[in-house]
C-alpha positions, 0 to 999 in steps of 0.5 A: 441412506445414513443410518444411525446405529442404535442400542435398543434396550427398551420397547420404546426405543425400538418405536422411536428407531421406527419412528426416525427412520420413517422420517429418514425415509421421507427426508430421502424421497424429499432429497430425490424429488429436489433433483428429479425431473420426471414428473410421474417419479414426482407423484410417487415421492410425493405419495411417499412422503405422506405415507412415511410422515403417516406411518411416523405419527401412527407411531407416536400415537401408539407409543402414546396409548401403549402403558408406560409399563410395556414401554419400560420393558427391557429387551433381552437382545438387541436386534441383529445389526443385518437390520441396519446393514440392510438399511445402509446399503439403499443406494441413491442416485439421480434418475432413478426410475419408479422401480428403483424407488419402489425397491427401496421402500419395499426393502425398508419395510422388510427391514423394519418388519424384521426388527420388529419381529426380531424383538418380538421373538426376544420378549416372553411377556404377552402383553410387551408381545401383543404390542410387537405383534401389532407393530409388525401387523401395521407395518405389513398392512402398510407394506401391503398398502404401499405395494398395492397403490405402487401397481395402480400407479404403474397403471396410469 
């Protein structure tokens, strides 16, 4: 996965990052299900790309109902580039298995809420805080949510 390396120096840049690579992530399950012959491995891209267009218009809609002012907040820091490191290294290939698949997308999530975290834990404002904090909650639910219908899907 191409990444883009950015410089986060607003709350609102970290949400549109978070936006893109959601997006990132279903053009990726679109580039493998463009090859991939099995059929089960089709159902979960094609769950995938829901979730990941779902989880890129929830952000939207946060960023749209979060005030301008927690929006403009300067972040200190920027997140640790490991992040995007992490992000680089998601290796695709044709014929992956559902596991393979899973790994990347549960590897994602991690990074993702890492970075927001990670921006989280630079900012001393509670309300700039509270929006993070929400963040990183969405995207665990998210992670979790994923992962619990990866095991249902297994099961078929």
């Amino acid at each position: 996965m191409e990444t883009k390396l950015r410089s986060f120096e607003q709350v609102k840049d970290v949400l549109e990052y978070g936006k893109w690579l959601h997006q990132e992530i279903k053009a990726l399950a679109e580039r493998i299900e463009s090859v991939e012959q099995s059929t089960r491995l089709k159902l979960l891209l094609e769950y995938l790309k829901r979730h990941e267009e779902n989880l890129s218009q929830a952000l939207a809609r946060f960023s749209e109902a979060t005030q301008q002012k927690i929006l403009d907040t300067w972040l200190p820091y920027p997140p640790d580039p490991k992040i995007v490191q992490k992000l680089r290294e998601i290796a695709v290939h044709p014929n992956m298995s559902v596991e393979e698949v899973a790994k990347i997308v549960l590897q994602f999530e991690d990074a993702l809420i890492e970075l927001y975290r990670e921006s989280l834990n630079e900012i001393d404002d509670p309300q700039v805080q509270e929006v993070l904090s929400n963040l990183v909650q969405l995207e665990d639910a998210e992670k979790r949510r994923f992962a619990m219908n990866l095991a249902r899907f297994q099961e078929i």
